[in-house]
VOGU-3710 file (C-alpha; in Angstrom, 3 decimals, decimal comma):
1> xxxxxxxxxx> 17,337/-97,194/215,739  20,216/-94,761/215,351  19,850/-93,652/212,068  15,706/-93,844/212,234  15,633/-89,591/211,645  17,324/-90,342/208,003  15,624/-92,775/206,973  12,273/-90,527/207,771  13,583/-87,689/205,595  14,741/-90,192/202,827
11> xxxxxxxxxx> 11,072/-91,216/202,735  10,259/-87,048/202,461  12,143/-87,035/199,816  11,738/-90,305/198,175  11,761/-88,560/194,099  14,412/-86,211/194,786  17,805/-86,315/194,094  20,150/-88,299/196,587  23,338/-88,951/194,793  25,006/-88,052/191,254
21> xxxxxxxxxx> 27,770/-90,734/190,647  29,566/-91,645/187,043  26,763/-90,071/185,133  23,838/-91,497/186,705  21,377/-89,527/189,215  20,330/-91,835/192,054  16,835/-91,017/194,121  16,645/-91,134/197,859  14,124/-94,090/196,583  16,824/-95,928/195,549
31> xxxxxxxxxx> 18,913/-95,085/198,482  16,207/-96,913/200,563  16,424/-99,966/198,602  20,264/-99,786/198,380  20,178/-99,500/202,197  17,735/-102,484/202,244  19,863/-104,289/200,364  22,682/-104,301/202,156  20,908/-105,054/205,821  20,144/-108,840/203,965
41> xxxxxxxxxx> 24,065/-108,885/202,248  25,039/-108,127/205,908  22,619/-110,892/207,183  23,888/-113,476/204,755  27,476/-112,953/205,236  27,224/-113,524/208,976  28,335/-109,674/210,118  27,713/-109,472/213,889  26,754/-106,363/216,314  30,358/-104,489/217,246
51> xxxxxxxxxx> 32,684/-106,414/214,337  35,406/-104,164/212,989  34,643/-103,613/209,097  37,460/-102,271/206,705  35,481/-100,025/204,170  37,471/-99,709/201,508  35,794/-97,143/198,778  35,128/-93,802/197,461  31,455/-92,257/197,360  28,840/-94,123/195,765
61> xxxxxxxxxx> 25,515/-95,418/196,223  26,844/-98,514/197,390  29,382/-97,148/199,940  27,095/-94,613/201,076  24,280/-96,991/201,713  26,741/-99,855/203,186  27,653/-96,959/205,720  24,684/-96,416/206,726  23,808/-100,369/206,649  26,677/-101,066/209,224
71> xxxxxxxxxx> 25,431/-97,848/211,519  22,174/-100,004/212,034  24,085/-103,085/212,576  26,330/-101,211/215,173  29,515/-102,151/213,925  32,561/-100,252/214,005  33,127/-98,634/210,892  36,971/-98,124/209,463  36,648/-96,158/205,663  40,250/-96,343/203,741
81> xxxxxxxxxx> 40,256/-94,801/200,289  43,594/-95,429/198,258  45,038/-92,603/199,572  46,498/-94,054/202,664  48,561/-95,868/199,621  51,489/-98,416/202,095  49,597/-98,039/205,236  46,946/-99,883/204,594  47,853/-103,012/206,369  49,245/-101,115/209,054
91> xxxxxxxxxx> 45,747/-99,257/209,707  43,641/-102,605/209,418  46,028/-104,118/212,184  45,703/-101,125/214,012  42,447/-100,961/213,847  42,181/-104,901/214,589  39,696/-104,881/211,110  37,803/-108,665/211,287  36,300/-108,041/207,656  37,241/-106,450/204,709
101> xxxxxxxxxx> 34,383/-105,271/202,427  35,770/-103,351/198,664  34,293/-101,472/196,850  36,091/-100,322/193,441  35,352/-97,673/191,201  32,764/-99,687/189,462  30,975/-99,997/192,488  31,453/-104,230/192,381  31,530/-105,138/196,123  34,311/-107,783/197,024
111> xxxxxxxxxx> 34,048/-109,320/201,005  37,494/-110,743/203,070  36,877/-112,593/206,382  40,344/-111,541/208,536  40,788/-113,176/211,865  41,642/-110,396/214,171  40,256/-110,911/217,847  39,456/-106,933/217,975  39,932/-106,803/222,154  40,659/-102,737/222,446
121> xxxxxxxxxx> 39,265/-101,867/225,549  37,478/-98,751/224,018  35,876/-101,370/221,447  34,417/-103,252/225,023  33,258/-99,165/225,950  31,512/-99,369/222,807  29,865/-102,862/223,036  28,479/-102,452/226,248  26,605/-99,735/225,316  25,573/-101,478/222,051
131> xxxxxxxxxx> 27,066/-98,516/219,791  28,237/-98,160/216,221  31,562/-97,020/216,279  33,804/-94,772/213,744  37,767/-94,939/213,334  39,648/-92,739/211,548  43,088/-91,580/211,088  44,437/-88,404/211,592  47,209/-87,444/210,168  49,316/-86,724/212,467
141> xxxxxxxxxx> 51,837/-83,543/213,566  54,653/-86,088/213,806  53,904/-88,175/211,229  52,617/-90,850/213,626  49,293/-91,681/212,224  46,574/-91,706/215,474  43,630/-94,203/215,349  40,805/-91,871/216,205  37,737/-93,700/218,116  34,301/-92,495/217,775
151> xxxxxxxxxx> 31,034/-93,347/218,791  29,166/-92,705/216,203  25,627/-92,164/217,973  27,706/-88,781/219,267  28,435/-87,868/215,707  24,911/-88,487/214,565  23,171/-86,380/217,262  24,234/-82,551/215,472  22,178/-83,940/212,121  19,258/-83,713/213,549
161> xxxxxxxxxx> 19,030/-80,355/213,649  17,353/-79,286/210,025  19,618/-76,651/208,041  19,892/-75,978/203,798  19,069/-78,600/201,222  21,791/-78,150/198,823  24,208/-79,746/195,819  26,783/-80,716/197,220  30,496/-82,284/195,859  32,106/-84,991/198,329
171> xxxxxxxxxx> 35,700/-83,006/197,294  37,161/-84,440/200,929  37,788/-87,825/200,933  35,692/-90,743/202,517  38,285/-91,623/205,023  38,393/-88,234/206,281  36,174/-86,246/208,924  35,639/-83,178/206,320  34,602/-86,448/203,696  32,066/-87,979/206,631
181> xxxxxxxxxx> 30,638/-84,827/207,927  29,532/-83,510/204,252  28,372/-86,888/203,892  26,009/-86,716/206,773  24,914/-82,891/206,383  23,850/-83,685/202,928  21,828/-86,923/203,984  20,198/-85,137/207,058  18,804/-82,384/204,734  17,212/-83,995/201,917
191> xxxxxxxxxx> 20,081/-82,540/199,480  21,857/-83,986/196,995  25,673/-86,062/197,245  27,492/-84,983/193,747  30,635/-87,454/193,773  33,764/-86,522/191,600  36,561/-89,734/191,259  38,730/-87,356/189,736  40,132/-84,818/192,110  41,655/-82,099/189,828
201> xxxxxxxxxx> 40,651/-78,428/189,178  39,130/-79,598/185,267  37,052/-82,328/186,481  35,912/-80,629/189,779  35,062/-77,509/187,994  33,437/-79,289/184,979  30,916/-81,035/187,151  30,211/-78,292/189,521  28,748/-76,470/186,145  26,928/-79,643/184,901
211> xxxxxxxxxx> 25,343/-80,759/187,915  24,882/-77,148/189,704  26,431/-77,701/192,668  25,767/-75,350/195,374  28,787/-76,454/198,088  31,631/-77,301/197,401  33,995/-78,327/200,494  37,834/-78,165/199,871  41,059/-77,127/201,256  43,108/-74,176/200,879
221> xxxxxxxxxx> 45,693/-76,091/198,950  42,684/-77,080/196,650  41,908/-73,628/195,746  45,422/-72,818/195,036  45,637/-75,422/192,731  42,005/-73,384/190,525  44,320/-70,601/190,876  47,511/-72,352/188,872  45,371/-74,130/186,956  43,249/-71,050/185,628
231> xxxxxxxxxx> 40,196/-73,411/184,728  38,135/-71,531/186,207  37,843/-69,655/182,941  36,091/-72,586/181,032  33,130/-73,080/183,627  30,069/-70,999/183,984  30,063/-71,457/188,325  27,072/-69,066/188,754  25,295/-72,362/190,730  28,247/-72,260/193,548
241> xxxxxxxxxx> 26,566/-70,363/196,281  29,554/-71,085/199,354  33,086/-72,989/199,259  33,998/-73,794/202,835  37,608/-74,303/203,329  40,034/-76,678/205,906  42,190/-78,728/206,715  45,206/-76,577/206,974  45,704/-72,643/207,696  44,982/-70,655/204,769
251> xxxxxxxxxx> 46,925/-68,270/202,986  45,782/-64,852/203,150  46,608/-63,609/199,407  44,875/-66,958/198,351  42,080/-65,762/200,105  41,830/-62,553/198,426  42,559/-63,900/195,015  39,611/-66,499/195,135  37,268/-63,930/196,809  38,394/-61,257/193,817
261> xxxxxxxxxx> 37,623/-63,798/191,476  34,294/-65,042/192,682  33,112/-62,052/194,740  29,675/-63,736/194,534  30,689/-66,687/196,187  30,267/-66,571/200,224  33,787/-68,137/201,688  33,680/-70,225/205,066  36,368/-71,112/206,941  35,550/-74,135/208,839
271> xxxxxxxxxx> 37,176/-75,847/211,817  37,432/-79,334/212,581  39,397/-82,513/213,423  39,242/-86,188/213,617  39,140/-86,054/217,130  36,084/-83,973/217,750  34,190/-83,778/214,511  33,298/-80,476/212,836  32,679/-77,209/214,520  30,453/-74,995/213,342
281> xxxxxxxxxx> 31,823/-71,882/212,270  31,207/-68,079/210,614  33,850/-66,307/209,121  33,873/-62,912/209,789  33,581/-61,500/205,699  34,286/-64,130/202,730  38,079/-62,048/202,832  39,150/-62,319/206,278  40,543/-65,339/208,113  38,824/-64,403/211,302
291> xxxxxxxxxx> 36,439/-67,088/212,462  33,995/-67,485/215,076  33,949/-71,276/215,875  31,521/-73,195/219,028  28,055/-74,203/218,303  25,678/-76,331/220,298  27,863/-78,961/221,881  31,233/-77,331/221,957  32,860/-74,711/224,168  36,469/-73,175/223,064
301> xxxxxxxxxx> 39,092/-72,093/225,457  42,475/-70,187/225,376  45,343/-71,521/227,440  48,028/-69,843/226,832  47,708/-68,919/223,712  46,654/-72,345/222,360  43,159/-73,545/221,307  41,236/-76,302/223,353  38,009/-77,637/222,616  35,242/-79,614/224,924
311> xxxxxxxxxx> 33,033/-81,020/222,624  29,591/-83,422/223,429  30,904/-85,840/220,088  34,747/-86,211/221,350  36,322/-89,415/220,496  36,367/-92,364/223,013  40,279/-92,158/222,260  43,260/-93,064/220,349  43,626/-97,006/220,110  47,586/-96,564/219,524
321> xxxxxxxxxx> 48,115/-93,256/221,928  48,177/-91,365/225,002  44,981/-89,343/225,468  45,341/-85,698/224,395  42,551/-84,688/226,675  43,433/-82,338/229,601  42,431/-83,513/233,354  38,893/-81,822/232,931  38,127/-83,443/229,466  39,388/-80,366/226,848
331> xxxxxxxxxx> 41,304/-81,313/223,639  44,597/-79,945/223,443  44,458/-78,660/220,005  47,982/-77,406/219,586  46,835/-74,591/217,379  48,123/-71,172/218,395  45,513/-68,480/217,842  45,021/-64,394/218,071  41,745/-63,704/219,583  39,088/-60,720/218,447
341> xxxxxxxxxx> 36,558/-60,453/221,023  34,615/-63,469/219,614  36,632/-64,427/216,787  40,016/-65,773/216,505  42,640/-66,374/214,005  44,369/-69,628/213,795  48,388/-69,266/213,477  49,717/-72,112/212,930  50,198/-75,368/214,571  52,749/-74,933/218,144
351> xxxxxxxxxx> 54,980/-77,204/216,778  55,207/-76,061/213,026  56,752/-72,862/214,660  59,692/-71,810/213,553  61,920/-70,265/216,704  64,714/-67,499/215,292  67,041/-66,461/218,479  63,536/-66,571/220,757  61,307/-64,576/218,101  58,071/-66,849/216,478
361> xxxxxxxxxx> 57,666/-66,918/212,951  54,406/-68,511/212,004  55,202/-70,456/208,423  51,689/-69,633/206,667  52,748/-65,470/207,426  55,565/-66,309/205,149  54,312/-68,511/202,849  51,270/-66,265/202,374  53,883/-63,420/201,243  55,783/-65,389/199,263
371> xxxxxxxxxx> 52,490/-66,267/197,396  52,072/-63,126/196,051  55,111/-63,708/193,765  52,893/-64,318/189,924  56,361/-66,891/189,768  55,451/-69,398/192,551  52,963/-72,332/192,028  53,842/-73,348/195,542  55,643/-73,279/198,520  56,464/-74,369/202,329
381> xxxxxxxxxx> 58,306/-72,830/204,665  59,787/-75,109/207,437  62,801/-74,423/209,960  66,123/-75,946/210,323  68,531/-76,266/213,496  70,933/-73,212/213,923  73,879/-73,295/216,297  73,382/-69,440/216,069  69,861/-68,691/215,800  68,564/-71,772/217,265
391> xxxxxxxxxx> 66,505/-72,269/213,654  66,363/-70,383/210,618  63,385/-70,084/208,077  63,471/-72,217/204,782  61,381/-72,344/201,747  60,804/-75,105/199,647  59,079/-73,253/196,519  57,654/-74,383/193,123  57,755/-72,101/190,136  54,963/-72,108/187,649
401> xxxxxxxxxx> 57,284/-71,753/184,805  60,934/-71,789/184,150  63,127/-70,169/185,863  66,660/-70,313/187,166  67,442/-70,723/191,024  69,714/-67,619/191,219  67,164/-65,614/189,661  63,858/-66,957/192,031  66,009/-66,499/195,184  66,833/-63,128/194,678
411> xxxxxxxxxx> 63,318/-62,181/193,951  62,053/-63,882/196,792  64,873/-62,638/199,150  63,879/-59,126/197,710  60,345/-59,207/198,404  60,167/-61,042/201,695  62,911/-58,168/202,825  60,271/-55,395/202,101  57,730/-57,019/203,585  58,671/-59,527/206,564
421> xxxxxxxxxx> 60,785/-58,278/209,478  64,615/-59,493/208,895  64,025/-62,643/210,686  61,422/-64,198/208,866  62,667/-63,492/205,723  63,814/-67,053/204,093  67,556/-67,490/204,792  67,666/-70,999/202,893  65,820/-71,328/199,996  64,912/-74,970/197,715
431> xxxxxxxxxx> 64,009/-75,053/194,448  61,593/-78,363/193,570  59,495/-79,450/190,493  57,914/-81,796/192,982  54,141/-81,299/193,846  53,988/-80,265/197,887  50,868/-81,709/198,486  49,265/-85,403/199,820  46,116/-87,255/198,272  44,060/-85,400/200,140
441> xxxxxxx> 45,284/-82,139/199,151  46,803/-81,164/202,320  50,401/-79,595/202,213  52,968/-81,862/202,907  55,640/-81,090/205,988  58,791/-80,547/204,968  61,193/-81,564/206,816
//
């Protein structure tokens, strides 16, 4: 059975804590019998070997253990949380869902029978070899959202391999790689699952005090947001051993702030993406944005500049797109990267790049300096056609306070000019009260 090594170390640690959800500790004892459970709901309601499931919930113990209920059943898996928001019935026909299963916030379970034929040819790939599968959906350079097809046997196989027991918050969401992987790591290890419904730097921060967690995985934007917020303040964090950090490049002066303020804390940049999984990683010091990346499984590449991966757990494909897959099987990232020996530095995605009259300007560079400004809350720099220039650079900044737009652009023209070459320095510049960030706490393109 393809989950048979969890359910052994559930039974090693039947007492212990499994999951902390609205209040209530849960023991990987009651995992089992949640688990349990759902194999006879599954039974009852007819759910065969290789149907497409919708999975609509957050964590909980009944999403968690339904997970891991259709894993044994080998069904292929699609999690939406109510962050894809309109594009939920454009996923499930996507994704060619033949049940719906719900799960809301009170963790009341609500089943849908759909009447797709589900015919992909990678879900046939998957059937023959009798396979739980895994779709997610990335999100997508263009803003074409890819339908990302995993086996999910592949994704299993690095959990076997024992590492810490440890608290941990499910920050990243349960439709998302970073959401599934911490998911997993925790499970594998005998630690503990500490969900949060509320995503904000109060609630996060009050329940990494009261519960003690030891992990907490976020995103860069996340962190900026404890930053603004200044919570931090309020909550004794002494439990918080490492916050690992993705998604999206981080900013370097957010970097140093967070490691000023928690010194104590290790920071680990991680590296993954819906297409391969997670990578493991080791930053070079909890300040620098050096990172060596590879691990059993995975071998890295530079061609040209850009990052490719091979990786054992790669996904059988996109259902709705080309393969991004060079002729010998690497993934065309389309990060740019600076390499140290065995570390590199991720840039910027190739086609965020902003091109001014043939020189590069990487938008995190700029948007890193602007963020040293005690005035800005946020910002995103983005280019825009030039008959001249080809492009020139734009910012799209937030102010944490009032201010007028005459007096922000001049400061930010001012400081970008002392410390940006002429050409990266912000020729067009927005004022916004708008938030710049998605559900999932990703920045937003700006286009």
């Amino acid at each position: 059975m393809n989950i048979d090594f969890l359910i052994d170390v559930f039974i090693e640690n039947k007492q212990c804590d499994a999951i902390f959800w609205n209040d209530t500790r849960y023991t990987y004892d009651n995992l089992l019998d949640y688990i349990g459970n759902w194999d006879d709901v599954l039974k009852c309601n007819n759910v065969a070997e290789g149907e497409v499931v919708i999975l609509e919930a957050d964590f909980s113990p009944n999403s968690i253990a339904l997970f891991l209920s259709l894993i044994k059943q080998n069904c292929i898996i699609v999690p939406l949380t109510k962050s894809v928001g309109k594009k939920k019935d454009e996923y499930i026909s996507i994704a060619q869902g033949q049940r719906i299963i719900t799960i809301d916030s009170f963790d009341n379970v609500h089943f849908e029978k759909l009447f797709s034929s589900a015919d992909h040819e990678l879900y046939l790939t998957l059937k023959n070899r009798r396979s739980p599968g895994l779709i997610l959906f990335s999100s997508g350079s263009t803003g074409k959202n890819k339908a990302v097809l995993h086996n999910l046997n592949e994704l299993l196989e690095k959990f076997r391999l024992k590492k810490k027991k440890l608290r941990t918050m499910t920050f990243l969401l349960y439709d998302h790689i970073g959401g599934v992987n911490t998911m997993l790591y925790v499970l594998s290890n005998g630690g503990c699952i500490v969900t949060c419904s509320q995503r904000d730097p109060e609630n996060v921060l009050r329940i990494i005090e009261a519960q003690k967690v030891e992990l907490l995985p976020t995103s860069p934007t996340f962190l900026n947001l404890i930053l603004i917020s200044e919570a931090y303040k309020k909550y004794d964090l002494k439990s918080l051993k490492t916050i690992t950090y993705g998604t999206e490049p981080m900013p370097e002066i957010t970097l140093k702030r967070i490691h000023e303020l928690f010194p104590d804390i290790n920071l680990q940049q991680t590296y993954g993406l819906s297409e391969l999984g997670i990578l493991r990683s080791k930053s070079k010091s909890s300040n620098s944005l050096w990172v060596k990346i590879g691990g059993e499984g995975f071998e890295i590449r530079i061609a040209g500049g850009l990052l490719e991966i091979k990786a054992r757990s790669a996904m059988l494909g996109y259902l709705n797109a080309p393969s991004p897959f060079t002729d010998d099987d690497w993934f065309m990232t389309g990060d740019q990267v600076e390499v140290d020996g065995e570390y590199i530095k991720i840039l910027g995605r190739k086609s965020d790049i902003i091109n001014v009259g043939g020189e590069k300007v990487y938008p995190a560079e700029v948007e890193s300096v602007i963020m040293e400004l005690t005035d800005i809350a946020e910002v995103s720099v983005y280019g825009e056609k030039n008959p001249i220039t080809g492009q020139i650079v734009c910012a799209k900044v937030r102010a944490n306070h009032e201010v007028t737009k005459i007096e922000l652009v001049k400061l930010i023209k001012l400081h970008c000019s002392k410390k940006l070459q002429a050409y990266k320095v912000p020729v067009r510049i927005t004022l916004s009260t708008d938030k710049q960030y998605s559900e999932r706490f990703k920045k937003q393109k700006t286009i």
